[in-house]
C-alpha positions as CSV (number, residue, x, y, z in Angstrom):
1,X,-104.7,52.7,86.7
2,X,-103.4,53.8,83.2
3,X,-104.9,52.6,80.3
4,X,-101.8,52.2,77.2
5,X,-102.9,54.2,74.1
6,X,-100.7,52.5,71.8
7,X,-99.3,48.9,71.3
8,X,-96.4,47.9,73.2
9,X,-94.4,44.8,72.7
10,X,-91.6,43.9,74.8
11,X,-89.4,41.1,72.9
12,X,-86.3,39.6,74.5
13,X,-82.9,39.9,72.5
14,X,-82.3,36.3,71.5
15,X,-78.5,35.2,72.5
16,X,-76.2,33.7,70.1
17,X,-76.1,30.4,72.0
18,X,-78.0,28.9,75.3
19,X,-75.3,28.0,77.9
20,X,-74.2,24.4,78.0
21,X,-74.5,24.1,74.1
22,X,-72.0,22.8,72.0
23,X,-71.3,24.5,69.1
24,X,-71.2,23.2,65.3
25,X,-67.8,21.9,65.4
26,X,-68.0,20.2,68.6
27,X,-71.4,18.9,67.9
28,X,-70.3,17.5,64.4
29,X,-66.8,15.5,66.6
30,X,-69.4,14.2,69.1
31,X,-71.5,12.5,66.0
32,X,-68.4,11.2,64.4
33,X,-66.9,10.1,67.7
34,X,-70.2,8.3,68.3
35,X,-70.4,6.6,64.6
36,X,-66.9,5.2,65.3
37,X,-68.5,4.3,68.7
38,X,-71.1,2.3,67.2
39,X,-69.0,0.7,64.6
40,X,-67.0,-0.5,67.2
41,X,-69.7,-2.7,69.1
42,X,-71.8,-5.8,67.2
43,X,-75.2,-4.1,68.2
44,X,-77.2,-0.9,68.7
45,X,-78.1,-2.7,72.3
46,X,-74.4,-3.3,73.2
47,X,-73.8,0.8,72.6
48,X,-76.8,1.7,74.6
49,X,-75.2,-0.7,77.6
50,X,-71.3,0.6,76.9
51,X,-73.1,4.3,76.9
52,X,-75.2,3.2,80.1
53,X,-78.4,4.3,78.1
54,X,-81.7,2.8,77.2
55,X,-82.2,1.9,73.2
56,X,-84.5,4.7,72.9
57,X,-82.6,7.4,73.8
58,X,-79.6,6.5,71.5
59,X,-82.0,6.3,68.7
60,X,-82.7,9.8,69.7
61,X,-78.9,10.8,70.1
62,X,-78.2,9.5,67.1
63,X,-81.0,11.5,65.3
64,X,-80.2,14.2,62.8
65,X,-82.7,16.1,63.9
66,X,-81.2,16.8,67.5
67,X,-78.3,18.3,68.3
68,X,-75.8,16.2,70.6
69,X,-75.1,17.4,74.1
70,X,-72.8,17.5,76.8
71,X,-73.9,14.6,78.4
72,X,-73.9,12.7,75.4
73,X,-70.2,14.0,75.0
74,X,-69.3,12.9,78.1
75,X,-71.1,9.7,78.0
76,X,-69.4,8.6,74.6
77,X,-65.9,9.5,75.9
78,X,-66.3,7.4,79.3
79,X,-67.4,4.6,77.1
80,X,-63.9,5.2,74.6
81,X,-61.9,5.7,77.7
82,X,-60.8,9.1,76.8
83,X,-61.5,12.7,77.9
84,X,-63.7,14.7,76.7
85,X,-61.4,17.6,75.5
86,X,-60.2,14.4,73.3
87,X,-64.1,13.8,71.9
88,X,-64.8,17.6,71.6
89,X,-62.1,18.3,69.8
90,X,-62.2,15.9,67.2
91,X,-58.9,14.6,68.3
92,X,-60.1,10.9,69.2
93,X,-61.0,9.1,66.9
94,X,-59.0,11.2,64.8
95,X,-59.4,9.1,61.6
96,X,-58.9,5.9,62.6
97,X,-60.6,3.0,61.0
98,X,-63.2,1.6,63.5
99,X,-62.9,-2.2,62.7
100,X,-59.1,-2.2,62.5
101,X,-58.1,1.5,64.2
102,X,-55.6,2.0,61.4
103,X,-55.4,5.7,59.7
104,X,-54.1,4.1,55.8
105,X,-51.1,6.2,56.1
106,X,-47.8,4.9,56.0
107,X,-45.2,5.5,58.9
């Protein structure tokens, strides 16, 4: 059996990004999408039932501390009735207002 003579340390190479992560821009659409989300319903427990989640984990969702997901994405956009490219992409809500879903520009 060999004995090692000097120290050896095998480190992995750390990847830009785990699969299945969004990334910043995405992740900040998905937080705005789900504030207009929010603003939308009367009550933190009507958005966990439109989201089909418990109370706890949208308190968690909607903590700065983690960063949205996929599933959240895709939760947020069945609840809005749109698709998720819409959601990820900043493109709903756009900047609508979310108690009367005007934009304040004139057209």
């Amino acid at each position: 059996m060999p004995i090692l003579t000097t120290k050896q340390v095998w480190r992995r190479v750390p990847t830009r990004r785990r699969r299945g992560t969004l990334s910043a821009e995405a992740q900040a659409n998905v937080r705005k999408a789900l504030l207009f989300l929010a603003a939308r319903c009367s009550s933190p427990d009507q958005l966990a039932e439109a989201l089909d989640i418990t109370l706890a984990a949208l308190w968690k969702a909607r903590s700065p501390r983690r960063t949205p997901s996929v599933r959240l994405a895709a939760l947020v956009a069945r609840a809005a009735h749109v698709n998720l490219e819409d959601v990820l992409s900043g493109a709903w809500p756009g900047d609508a207002c979310p108690t009367c879903g005007g934009t304040g520009r004139s057209s």
